[in-house]
C-alpha positions as CSV (number, residue, x, y, z in Angstrom):
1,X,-6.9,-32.8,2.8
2,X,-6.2,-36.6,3.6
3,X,-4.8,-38.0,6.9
4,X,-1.0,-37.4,7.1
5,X,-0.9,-34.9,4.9
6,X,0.4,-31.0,5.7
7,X,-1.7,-28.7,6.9
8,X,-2.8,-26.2,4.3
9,X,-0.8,-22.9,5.1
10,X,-2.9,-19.8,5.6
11,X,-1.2,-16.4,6.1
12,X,-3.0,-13.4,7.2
13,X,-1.6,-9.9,6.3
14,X,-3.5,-7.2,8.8
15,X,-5.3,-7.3,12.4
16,X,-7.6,-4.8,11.6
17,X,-11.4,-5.8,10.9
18,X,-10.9,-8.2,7.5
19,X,-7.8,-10.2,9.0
20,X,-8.8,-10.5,12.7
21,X,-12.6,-12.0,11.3
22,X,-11.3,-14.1,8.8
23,X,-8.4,-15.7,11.4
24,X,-11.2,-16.0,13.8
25,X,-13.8,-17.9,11.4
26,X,-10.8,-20.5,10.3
27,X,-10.5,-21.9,13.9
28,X,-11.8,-24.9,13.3
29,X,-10.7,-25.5,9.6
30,X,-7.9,-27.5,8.8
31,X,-5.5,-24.9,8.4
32,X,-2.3,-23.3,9.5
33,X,-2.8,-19.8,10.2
34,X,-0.4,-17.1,10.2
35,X,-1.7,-13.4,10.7
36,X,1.1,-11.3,10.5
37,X,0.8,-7.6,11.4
38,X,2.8,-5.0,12.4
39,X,1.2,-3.7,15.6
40,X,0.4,-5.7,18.6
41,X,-3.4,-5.2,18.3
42,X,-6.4,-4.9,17.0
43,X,-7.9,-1.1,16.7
44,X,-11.5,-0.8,16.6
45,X,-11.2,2.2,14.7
46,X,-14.6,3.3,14.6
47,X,-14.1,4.7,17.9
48,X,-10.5,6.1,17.8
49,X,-11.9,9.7,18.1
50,X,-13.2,8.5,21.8
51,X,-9.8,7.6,22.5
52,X,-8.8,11.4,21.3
53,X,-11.2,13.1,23.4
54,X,-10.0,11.4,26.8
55,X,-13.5,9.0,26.9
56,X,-11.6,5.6,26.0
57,X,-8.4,4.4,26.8
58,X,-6.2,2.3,24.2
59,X,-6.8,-1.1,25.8
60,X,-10.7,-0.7,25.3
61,X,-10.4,0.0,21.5
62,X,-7.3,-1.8,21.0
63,X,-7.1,-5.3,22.8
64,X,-4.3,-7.4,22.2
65,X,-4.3,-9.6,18.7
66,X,-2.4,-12.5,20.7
67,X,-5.3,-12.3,24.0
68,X,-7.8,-12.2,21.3
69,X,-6.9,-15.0,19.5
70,X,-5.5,-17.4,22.5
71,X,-8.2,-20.1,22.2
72,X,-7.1,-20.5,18.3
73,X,-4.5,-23.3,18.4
74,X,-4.0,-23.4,14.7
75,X,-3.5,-19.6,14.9
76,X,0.3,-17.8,14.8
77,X,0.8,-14.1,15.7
78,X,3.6,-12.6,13.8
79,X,5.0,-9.0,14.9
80,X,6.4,-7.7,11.5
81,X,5.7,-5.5,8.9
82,X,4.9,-6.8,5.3
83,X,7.4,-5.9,2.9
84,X,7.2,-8.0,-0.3
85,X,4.8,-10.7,-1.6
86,X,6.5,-13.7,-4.0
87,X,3.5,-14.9,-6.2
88,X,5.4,-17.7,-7.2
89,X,7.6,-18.7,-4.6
90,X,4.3,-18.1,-2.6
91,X,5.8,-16.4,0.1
92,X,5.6,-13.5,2.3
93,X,8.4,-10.9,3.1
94,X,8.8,-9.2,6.3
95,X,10.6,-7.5,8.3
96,X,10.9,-7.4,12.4
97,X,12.1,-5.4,14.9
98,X,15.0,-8.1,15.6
99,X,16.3,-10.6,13.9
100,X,16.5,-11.8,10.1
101,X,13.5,-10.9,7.7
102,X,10.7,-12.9,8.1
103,X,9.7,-15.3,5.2
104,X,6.7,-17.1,5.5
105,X,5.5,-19.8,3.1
106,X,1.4,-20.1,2.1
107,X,-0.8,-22.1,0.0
108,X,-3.8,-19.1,0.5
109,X,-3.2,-15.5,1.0
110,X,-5.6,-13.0,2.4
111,X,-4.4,-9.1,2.3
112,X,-6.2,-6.8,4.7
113,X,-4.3,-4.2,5.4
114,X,-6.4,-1.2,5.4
115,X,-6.1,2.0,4.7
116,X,-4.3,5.1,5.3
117,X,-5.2,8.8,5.5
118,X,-4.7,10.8,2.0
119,X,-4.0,14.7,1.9
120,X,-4.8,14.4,-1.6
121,X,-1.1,14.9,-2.6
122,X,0.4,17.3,0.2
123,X,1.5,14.9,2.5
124,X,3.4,17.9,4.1
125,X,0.4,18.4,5.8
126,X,0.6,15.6,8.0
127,X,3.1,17.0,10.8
128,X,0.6,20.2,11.4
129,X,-2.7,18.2,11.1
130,X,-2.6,14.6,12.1
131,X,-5.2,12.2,10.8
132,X,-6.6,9.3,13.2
133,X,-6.0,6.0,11.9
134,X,-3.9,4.1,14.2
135,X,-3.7,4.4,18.2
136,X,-0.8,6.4,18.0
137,X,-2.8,8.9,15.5
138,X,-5.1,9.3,18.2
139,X,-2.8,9.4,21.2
140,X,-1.0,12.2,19.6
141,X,-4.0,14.0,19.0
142,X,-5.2,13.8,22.5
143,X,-2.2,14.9,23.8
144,X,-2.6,18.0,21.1
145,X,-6.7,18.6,22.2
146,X,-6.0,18.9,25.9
147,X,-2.5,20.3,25.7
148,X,-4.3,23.4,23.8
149,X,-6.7,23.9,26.9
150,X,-3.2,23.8,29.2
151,X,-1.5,25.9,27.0
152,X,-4.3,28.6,26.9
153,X,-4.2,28.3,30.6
154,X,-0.4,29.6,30.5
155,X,-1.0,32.5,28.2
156,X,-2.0,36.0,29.7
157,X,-2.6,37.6,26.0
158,X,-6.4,37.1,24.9
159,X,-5.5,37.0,21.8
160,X,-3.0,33.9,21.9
161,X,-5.4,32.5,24.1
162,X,-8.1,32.6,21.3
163,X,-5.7,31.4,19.2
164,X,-5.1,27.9,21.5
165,X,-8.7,27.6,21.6
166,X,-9.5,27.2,18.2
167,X,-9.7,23.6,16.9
168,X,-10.1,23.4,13.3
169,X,-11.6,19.8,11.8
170,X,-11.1,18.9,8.3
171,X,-13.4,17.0,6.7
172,X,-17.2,16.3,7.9
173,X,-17.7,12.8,7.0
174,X,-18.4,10.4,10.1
175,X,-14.8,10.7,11.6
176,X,-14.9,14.4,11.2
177,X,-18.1,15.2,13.0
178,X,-17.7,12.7,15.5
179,X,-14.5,14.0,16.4
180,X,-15.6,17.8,16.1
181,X,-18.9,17.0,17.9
182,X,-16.8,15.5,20.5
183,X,-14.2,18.5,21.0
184,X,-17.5,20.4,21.7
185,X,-19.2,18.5,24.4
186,X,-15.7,18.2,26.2
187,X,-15.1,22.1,26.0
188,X,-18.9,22.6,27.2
189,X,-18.8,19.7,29.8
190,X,-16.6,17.7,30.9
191,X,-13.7,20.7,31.5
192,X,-16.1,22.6,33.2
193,X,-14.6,24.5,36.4
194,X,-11.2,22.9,35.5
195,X,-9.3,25.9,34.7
196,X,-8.8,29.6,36.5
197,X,-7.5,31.5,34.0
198,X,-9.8,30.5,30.8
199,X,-13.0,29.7,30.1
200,X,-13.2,26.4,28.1
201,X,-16.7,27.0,26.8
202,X,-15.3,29.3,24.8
203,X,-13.4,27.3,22.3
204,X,-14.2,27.4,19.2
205,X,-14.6,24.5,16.8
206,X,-14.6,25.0,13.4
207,X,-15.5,22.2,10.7
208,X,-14.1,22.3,6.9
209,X,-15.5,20.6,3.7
210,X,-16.0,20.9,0.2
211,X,-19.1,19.8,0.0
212,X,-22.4,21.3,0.7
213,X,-23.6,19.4,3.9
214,X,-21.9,17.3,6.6
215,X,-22.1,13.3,6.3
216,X,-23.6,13.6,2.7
217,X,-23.4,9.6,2.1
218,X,-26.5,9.8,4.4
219,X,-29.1,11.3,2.1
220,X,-30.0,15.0,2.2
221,X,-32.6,14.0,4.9
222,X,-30.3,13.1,7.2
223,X,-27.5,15.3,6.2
224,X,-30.1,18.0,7.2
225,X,-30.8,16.8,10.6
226,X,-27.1,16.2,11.2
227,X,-26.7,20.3,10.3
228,X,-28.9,21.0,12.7
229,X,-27.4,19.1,15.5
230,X,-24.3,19.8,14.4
231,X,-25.3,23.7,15.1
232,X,-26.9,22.9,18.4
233,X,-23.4,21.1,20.0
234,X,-21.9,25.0,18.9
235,X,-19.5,23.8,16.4
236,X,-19.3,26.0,13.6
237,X,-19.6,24.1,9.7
238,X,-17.5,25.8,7.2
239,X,-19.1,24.3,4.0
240,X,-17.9,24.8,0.4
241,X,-14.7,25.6,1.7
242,X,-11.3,23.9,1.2
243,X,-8.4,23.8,2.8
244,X,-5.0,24.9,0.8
245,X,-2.3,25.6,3.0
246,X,-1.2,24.2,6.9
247,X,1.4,25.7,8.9
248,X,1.8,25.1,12.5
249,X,0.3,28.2,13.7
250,X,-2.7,28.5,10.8
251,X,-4.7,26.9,8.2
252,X,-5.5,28.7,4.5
253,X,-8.7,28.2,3.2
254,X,-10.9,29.0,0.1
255,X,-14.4,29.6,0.0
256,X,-17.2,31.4,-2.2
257,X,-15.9,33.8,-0.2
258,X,-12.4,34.2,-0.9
259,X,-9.4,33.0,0.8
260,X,-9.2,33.3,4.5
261,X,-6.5,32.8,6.9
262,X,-7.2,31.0,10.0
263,X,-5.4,31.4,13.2
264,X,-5.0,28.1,15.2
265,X,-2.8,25.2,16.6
266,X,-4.7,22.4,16.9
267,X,-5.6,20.9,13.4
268,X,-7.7,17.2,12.6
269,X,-7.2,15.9,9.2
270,X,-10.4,13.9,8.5
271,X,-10.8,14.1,4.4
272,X,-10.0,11.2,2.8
273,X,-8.0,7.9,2.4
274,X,-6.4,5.8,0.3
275,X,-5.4,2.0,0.7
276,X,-2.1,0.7,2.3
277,X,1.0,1.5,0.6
278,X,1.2,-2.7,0.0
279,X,-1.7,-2.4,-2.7
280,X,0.9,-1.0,-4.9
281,X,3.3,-3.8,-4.1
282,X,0.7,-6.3,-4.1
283,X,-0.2,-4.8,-8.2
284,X,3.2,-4.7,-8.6
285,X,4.0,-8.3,-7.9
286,X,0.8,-9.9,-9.6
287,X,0.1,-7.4,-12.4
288,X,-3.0,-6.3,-10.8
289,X,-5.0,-3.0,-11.3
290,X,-5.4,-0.2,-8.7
291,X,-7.6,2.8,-8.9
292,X,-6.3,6.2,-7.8
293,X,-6.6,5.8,-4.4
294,X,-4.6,2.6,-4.2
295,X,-7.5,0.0,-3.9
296,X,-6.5,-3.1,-5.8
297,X,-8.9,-4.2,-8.6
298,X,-10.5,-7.8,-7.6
299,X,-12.3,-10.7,-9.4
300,X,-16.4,-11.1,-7.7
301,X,-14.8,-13.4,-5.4
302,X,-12.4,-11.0,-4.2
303,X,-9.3,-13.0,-5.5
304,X,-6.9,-11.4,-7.7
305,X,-6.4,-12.1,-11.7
306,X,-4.6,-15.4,-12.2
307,X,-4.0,-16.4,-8.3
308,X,-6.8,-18.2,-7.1
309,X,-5.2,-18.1,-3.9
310,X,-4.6,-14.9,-3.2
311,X,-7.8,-12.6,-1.6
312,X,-7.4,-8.8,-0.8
313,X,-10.5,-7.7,1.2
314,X,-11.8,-4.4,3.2
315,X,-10.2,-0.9,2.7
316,X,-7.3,-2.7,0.2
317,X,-9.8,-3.7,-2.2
318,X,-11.7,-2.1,-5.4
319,X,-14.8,-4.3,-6.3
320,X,-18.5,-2.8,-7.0
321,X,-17.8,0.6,-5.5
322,X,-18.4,-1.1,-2.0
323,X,-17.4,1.5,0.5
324,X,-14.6,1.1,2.7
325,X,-16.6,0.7,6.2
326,X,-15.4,-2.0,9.0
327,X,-18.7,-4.1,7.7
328,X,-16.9,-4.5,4.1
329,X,-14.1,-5.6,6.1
330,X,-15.8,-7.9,8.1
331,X,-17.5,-9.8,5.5
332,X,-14.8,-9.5,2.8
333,X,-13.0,-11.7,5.8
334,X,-14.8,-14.1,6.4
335,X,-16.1,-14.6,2.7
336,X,-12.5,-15.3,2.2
337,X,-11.9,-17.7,4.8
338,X,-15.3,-19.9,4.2
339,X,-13.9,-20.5,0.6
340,X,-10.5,-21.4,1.6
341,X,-12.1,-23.5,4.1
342,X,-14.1,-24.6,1.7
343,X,-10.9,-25.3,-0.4
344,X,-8.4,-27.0,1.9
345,X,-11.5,-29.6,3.1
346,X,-11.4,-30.3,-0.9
347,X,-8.5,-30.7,-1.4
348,X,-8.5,-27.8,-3.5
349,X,-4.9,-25.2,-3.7
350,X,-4.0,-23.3,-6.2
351,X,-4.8,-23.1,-9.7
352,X,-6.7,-26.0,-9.1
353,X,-9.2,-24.3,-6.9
354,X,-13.2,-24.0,-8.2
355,X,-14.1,-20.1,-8.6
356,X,-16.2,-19.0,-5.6
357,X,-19.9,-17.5,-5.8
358,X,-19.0,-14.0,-6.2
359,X,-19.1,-12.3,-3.1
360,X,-22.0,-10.5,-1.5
361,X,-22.5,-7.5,0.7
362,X,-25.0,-7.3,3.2
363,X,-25.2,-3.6,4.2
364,X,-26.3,-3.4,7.4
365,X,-26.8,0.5,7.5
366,X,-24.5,3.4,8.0
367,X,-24.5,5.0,11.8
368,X,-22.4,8.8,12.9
369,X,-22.3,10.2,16.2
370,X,-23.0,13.8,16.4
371,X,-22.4,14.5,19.9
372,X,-24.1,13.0,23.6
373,X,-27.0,11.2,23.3
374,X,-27.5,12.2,19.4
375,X,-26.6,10.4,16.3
376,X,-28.1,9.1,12.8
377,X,-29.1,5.9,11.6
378,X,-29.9,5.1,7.9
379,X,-30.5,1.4,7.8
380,X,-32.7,-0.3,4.7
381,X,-34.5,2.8,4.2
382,X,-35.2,3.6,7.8
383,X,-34.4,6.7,8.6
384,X,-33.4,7.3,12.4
385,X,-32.1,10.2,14.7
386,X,-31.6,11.7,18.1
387,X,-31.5,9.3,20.8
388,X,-32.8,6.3,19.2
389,X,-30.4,6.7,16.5
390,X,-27.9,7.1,19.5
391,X,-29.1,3.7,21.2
392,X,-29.1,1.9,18.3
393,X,-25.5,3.1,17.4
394,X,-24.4,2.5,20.8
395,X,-26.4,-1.5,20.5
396,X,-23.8,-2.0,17.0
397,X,-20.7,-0.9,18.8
398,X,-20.9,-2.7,22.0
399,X,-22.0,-5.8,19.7
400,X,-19.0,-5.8,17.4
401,X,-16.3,-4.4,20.0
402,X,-13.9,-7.8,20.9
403,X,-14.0,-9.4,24.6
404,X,-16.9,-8.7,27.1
405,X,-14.1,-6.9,28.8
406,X,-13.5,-4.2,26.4
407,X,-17.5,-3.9,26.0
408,X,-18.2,-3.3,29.7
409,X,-15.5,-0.9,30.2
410,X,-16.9,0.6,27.1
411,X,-20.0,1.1,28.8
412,X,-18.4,2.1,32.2
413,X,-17.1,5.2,30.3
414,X,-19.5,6.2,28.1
415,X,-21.7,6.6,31.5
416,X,-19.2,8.1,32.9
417,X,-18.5,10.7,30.3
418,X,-22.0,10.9,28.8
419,X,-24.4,10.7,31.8
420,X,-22.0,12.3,34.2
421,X,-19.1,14.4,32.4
422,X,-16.4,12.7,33.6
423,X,-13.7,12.2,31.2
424,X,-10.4,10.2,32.9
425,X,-8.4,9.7,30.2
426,X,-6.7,12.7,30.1
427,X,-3.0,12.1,30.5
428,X,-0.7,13.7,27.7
429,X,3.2,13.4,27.1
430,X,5.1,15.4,24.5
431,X,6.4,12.0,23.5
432,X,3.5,11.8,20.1
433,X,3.9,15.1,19.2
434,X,7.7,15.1,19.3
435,X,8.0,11.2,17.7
436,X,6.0,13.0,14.7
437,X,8.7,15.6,14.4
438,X,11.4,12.9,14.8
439,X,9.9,10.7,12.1
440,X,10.0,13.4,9.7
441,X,13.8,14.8,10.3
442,X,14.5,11.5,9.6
443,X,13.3,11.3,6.1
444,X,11.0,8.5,7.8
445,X,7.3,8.0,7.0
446,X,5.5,9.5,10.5
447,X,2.2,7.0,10.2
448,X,4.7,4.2,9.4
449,X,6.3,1.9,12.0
450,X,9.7,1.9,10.8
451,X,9.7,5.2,13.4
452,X,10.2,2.2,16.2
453,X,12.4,0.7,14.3
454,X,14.4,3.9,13.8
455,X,14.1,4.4,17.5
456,X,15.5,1.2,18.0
457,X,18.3,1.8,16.1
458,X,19.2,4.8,17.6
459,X,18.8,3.1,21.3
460,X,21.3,0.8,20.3
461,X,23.8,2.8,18.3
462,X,23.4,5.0,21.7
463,X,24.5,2.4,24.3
464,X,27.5,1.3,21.8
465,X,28.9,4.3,22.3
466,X,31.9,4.3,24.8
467,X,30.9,5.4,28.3
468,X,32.6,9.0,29.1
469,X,36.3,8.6,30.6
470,X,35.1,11.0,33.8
471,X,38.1,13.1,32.8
């Protein structure tokens, strides 16, 4: 870029792991940088399940994108939600709360939006067991965990009681048993003497999958230590076993066993994902590939067919079977911003721009949580458990967790709740259990933000109506 000349023009779709890194790492370039996400944050989502069980509150896994990024002059928040991509106009669609659509012009384009949670084709599902992927996933779920215990409290029947004390987890990857394990310890712990009428230890919590053991990406060595601690926290594993039906007051599965009927109204959807609905518009736009979960086919240097310019990284993207884990993200990021870096100090936009060494993944291990003070490690062939695997995970998080701030109140809590059994985040409102139900009367996606902007609509729609005449 010579002197004089315009800035080259970086946007950013996503604050989650990929966009956040890569906006951080161009600080310095000589770019213009515009992340444009449609939440005011950044959620650390390995520990949204924290944020369910009443150990963190939202601001210590989800600090603000605009405090985070402060000390980045050349760095623009936008609030707006991606709707369309112009690949030769080179321009990005979106749409905000207020005002006009948003159209924002870019020389380089990184796409990080993430990932959603899949019910493998019966999205119906969704309104009786919620998944955890966004803050408001989680907030609604811990409103549903401890409004279970309060309800249970209320009954006088033993038998609805049971029923309100049975928390059924789908899906035993890392999110599933952490959560599960979680549920556990505070049922055992931390509600201990809270309640007159019930007995909290007596919950039961029940884990569904497929598959033969829990957290099978980690080896059968480690899958089998995670069984047996899994066992020990007194959650039950249902393995083999999937689940067919959900209605709000049961779940249907099938086993070798047969089909079974479950009684229960709390449910956690943990099975799967699939990339952000903008993959498909992103394929769509540039003639791109995706695979069957959405993930968007990419060249070795995680650029897309014929555009040079354009990158799609973490959860979006399909390239080597990498898996979709916030250290893809982070890489994929900042691999994308070093070459457009690279680029704009060149000279280099567009079609003019010299291919990039393909990028590389450093995997740096894969870490799970069972329950206090116990969790597994497989890093480089070392395999760790118990409470070094626990200090070790706990090292990673507190490392990679944004702002000293959010790390020492990290820290605060997880003394707190694991040392002591203090758990103080605990306060529930009906309002993200009933926005779910509002979403969904509405014919409007119930993960999707366009629920505030429905909200918003009907705010305003309600104070232009004429004021009753007091007649």
């Amino acid at each position: 870029m010579t002197a004089g000349s315009p800035a080259h023009r970086v946007v950013i779709v996503g604050g989650g792991f990929g966009g956040l890194f890569a906006a951080k790492f161009l600080r310095r370039a000589p770019v213009q940088v515009t992340l444009i996400d449609r939440t005011n944050h950044h959620t650390f989502q390995p520990l949204l399940y924290q944020l369910a069980t009443g150990i963190l509150s939202e601001g210590a896994v989800a600090p603000p994108l605009r405090q985070v990024l402060r000390k980045h002059r050349n760095v623009r928040v936008e609030l707006a939600d991606v709707t369309g991509f112009d690949l030769q106009a080179r321009t990005v669609t979106a749409a905000r709360l207020l005002g006009p659509a948003l159209e924002v012009p870019y020389d380089s384009l990184i796409v990080a939006a993430g990932a959603t949670g899949s019910y493998f084709g019966h999205d119906e599902f969704a309104r009786f067991a919620p998944g955890m992927k966004t803050i408001d996933d989680a907030l609604e779920l811990r409103a549903r965990i401890f409004g279970a215990f309060e309800m249970a409290e209320m009954e006088e029947d033993p038998a609805a009681q049971r029923v309100w004390l049975t928390f059924a987890v789908i899906g035993a990857g890392p999110t599933g048993v952490e959560m599960a394990g979680q549920i556990a310890e505070l049922s055992r712990r931390s509600l201990s003497r809270n309640f007159r009428r019930i007995d909290p230890a007596s919950a039961q919590v029940l884990l569904f999958d497929g598959g033969a053991q829990p957290l099978a990406t980690f080896g059968d060595k480690l899958s089998a230590k995670a069984t047996r601690e899994i066992e020990r926290t007194g959650v039950q594993l249902r393995m083999h076993t999937r689940v067919t039906d959900v209605t709000p007051e049961a779940i249907v599965v099938q086993s070798p066993e047969g089909e079974q009927r479950i009684s229960c109204h709390t449910k956690i959807w943990a099975a799967g994902v699939q990339a952000s609905p903008l993959g498909a518009i992103l394929a769509q736009a540039t003639g791109a590939q995706t695979d069957r979960a959405g993930h968007v086919h990419v060249l070795p240097d995680c650029t897309l067919p014929g555009h040079p310019e354009v990158f799609v990284v973490g959860d979006m993207m399909a390239l080597r079977d990498l898996p979709g884990v916030a250290e893809v993200a982070m890489q994929s990021g900042i691999y994308a911003a070093r070459t457009i870096k690279r680029r704009a100090q060149g000279g280099e936009v567009g079609a003019a721009a010299e291919p990039a060494e393909p990028f590389v993944y450093r995997d740096l291990g894969s870490m799970a949580t069972i329950s206090r003070f116990r969790a597994i490690v497989s890093f480089k062939g070392l395999h760790v458990g118990g409470f070094a695997g626990w200090l070790m995970w706990a090292f990673v998080h507190l490392t990679f967790l944004t702002g000293f701030k959010n790390r020492g109140t990290a820290l605060a809590k997880w003394l707190s709740a694991f040392v002591g059994s203090s758990r103080d985040e605990r306060t529930i409102t009906m309002h993200q259990v009933s926005a779910r139900i509002i979403a969904q009367e509405a014919g409007i996606d119930p993960s999707a933000d366009d629920l505030a902007r429905y909200m918003e609509k009907s705010s305003a729609e309600s104070s232009a109506k004429p004021a009753p005449s007091g007649d």
